[in-house]
N, C-alpha and C positions, 0 to 999 in steps of 0.2 A: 123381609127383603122384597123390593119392589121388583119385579122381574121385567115390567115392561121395556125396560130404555137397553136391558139385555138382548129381550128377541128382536126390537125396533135394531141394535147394533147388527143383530146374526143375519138379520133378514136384507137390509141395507148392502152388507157385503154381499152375500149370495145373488143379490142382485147384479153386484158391478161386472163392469164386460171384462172377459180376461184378459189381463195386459201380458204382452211377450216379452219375455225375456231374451234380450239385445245378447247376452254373451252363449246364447244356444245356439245353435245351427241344424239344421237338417243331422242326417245321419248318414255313412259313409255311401258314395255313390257308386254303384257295379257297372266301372264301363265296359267288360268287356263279357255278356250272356253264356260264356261256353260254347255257343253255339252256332253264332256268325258275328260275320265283320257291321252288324249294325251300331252305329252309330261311330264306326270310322270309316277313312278314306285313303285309296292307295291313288297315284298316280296313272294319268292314262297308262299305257303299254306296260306299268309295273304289275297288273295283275297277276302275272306267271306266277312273281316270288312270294306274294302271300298266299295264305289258305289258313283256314281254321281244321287243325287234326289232335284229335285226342285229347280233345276240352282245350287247348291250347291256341294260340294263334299261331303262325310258324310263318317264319321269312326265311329266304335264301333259297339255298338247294343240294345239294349232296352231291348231285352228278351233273350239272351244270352249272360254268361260274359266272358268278354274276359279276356283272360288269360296272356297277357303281352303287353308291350309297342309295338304297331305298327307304321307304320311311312309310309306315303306316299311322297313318294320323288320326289323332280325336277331332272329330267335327267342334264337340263346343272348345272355348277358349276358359284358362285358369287363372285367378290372381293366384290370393294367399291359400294355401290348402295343404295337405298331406295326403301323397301317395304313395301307396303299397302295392307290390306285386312281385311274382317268381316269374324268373327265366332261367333260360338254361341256354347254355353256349354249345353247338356241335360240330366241330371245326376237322376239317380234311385237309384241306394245306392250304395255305396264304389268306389273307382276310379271315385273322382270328379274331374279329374284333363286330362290338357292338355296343348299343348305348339307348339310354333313354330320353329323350327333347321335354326339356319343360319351358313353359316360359317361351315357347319356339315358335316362329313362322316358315310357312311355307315361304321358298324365295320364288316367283313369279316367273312362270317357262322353262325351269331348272326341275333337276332331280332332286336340288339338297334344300334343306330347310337354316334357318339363320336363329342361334340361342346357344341356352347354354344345355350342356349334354352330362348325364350322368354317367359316366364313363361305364366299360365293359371291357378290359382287354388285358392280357402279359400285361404289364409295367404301368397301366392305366385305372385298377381294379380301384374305386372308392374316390378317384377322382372328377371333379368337374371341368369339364371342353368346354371352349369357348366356339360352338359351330359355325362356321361360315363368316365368324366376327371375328374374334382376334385370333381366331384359328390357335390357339395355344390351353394348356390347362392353366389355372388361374386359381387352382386351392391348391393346399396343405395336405398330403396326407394327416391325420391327428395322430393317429396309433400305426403306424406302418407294420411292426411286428405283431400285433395283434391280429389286423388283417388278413395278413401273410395266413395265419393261421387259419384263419374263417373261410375264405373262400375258397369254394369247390369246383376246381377247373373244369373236371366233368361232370359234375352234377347240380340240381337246381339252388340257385340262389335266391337270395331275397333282399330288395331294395327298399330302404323307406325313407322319403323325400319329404323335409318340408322346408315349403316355403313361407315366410311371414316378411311383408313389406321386403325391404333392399335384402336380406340376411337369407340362406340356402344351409339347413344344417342337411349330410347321409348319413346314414345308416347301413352298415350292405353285412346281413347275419348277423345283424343285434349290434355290429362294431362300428363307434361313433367313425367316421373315415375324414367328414369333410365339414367345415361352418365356414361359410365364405358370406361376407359383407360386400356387395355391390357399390364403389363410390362413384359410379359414372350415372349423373342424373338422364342423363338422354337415355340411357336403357331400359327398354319397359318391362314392365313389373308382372306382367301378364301375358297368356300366350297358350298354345298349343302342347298338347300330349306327343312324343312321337316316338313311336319304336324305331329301332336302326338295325339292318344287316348291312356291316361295311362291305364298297365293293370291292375285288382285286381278290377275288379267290371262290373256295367250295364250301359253304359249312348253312346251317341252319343255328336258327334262334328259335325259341320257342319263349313265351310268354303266356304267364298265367294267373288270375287270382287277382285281379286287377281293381282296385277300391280307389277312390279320392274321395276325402272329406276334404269340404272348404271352408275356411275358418275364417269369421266373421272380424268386420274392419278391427272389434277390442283387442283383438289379439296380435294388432299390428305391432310390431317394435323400429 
């Protein structure tokens, strides 16, 4: 057996540059260190109601009510991706409610941000808001009784969001909740992270655990 046109084959390859592989992407992103607000941003004068306490990020306040929706924001912007994270809801009375911005902008000189919201609330749990835009929810619960089940009023939750092109499926404790298909072309497809303490009462949010993986144009539908 003539072995040359074998090692000329082995050694040819070993040579070639590595090509990437288009359906891989990075691997999941940790925007939030445990440890500060690096790499988000609160609104001037909204400083009060955030703080990083106990690996956690925390909005609102317990003995002071806040007076309107705040929002701590991701500096970068997201298209297609999945995000993961726990929160925990700690409500004193009035503005039991909270949510998470994808997709979201800042609205300009205002307190509130404009997208669509992963809901957080009594009668809201697994659904998607439509913030500052059609102001109304606009999915399906999928499993209402299953839900009903999963989520832990007072204790940590866990949300998992993805988005690929027009289509938004949740997750909130493993329970499919929501797959909404966006048909409004004017709406963009990319946008901002945003945490929510709603205003109109006394309660803290806390948030934790916080990953996005961005998943590459193949996996668009």
């Amino acid at each position: 057996m003539n072995l040359l046109p074998v090692l000329s084959g082995v050694i040819f390859l070993a040579l070639l540059p590595a090509t990437a592989d288009h359906h891989k992407v990075a691997g999941p992103e940790v925007l939030f260190d445990g440890k500060t607000l690096e790499g988000w941003n609160v609104n001037n004068g909204e400083g009060r109601w955030w703080k990083v306490s106990g690996g956690a990020i925390e909005g609102g306040s317990l003995t002071e009510h806040v007076p309107h929706n705040t929002f701590c924001v991701s500096n970068k912007s997201y298209g297609d991706f999945e995000l993961n994270l726990n929160f925990k809801i700690t409500p004193v009375k009035g503005g039991i409610n909270s949510g998470i911005q994808i997709r979201s902008q800042r609205i300009a000189d205002h307190h509130e941000m404009i997208g669509y919201q992963a809901d957080a609330a009594k009668n809201y749990w697994g659904k998607i808001y439509d913030e500052s835009r059609r102001r109304k929810v606009i999915s399906e619960l999928l499993n209402p009784e299953a839900l009903a089940k999963a989520v832990k009023s007072d204790g940590w939750n866990h949300y998992r969001i993805v988005c690929e092109g027009p289509r938004i499926r949740m997750w909130l404790n493993d329970v499919a909740c929501a797959d909404y298909v966006e048909k409004d072309p004017k709406i963009p497809l990319e946008g901002h992270i945003g945490l929510q303490v709603h205003g109109g009462g006394t309660l803290t949010v806390r948030f934790k655990d916080i990953t996005i993986q961005e998943l590459s144009s193949s996996k668009k539908r």
